[in-house]
Steps between C-alpha positions, in 0.01 A plus 500: 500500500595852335745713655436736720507860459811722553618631804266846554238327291181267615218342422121426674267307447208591643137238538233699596110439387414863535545621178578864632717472708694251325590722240522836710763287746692367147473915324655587821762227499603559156541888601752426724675288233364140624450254216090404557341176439144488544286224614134455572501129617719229599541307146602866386757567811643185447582510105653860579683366761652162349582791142618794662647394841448878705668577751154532714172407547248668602191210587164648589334231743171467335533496159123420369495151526863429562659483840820755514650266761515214197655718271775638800577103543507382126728828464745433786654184347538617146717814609652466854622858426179661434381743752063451561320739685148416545236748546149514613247738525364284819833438711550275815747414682405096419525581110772677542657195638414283265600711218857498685488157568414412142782703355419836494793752629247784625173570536315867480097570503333709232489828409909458438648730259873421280656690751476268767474173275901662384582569854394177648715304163811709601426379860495154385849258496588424190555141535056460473315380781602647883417307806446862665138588573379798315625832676143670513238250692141666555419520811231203646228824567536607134508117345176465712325870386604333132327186563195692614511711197509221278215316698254758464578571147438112430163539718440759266490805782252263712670588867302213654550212237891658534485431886380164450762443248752582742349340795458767709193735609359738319554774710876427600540521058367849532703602825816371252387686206447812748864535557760593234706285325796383687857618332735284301 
């Protein structure tokens, strides 16, 4: 394994399938003086990983075909010390667990900027992978308004074949999607 970076110095790799926003997250990463490594899928994360042993990860949860949650778990065992943080751009609070479960040390939602991804690596322990939950947990009325959003984007917009999706009648979807969305 190559040696890590010194002290003020680190390195990311970051496994994203959305070409943009890989490489605006990594441009803004290397402004801040973060050594990038780019990855679009898992065989990709996982070379980078096993040559250039960063200091984090940053795991997107769909990655085209790939699961995010396979990568986070192959990851874990080759560098106990790496810190993961999984992201989404469809967060819940039972993928959040699993990402936790499977290794990950945090997990944030989508839009994130370098900002927080550097905040939430300083908030990290060093030692790798914390037993604490993450510090920010959506709240159960905004993990549902997500899960409704996502629905009815599957269904294409369709409000009814979204309230069949979701098991519930029409009209108590539209009272839901009547109210604003609950705060984080």
């Amino acid at each position: 394994m190559p040696p890590k970076l010194g002290h003020d110095e680190h390195s990311v790799l970051i496994a994203d399938d959305d070409d943009l926003f890989r490489s605006r997250l990594g441009r803004a990463l290397e402004a801040r003086g973060w050594e990038v490594f780019l990855a679009a899928n898992s065989g990709q994360a996982l070379a980078a990983a096993k040559e250039h042993a960063p200091d984090l990860a940053i795991v997107d949860l769909r990655l085209a075909e790939d699961n995010g949650l396979d990568i986070v778990r192959t990851l874990r065992p080759l560098d106990p010390t790496l810190s993961i943080i999984m992201l989404t751009g469809w967060g819940s609070i039972a993928t959040a667990l699993e990402a936790v479960r499977g290794g990950a040390d945090h997990y944030l939602s989508k839009p994130v900027d370098a900002d927080q991804i550097i905040a939430v690596f300083k908030a990290l322990p060093a030692s790798g992978s914390s037993a604490n939950p993450p510090p920010s947990v959506p709240s159960l009325g905004r993990v549902e308004w997500e899960h409704i959003q996502r629905v009815i984007a599957d269904c294409g917009g369709n409000i009814s074949q979204a309230a069949r999706a979701l098991g519930i009648h029409r009209r108590s979807l539209q009272r839901k999607l009547s109210k604003y969305p609950p705060a984080r």
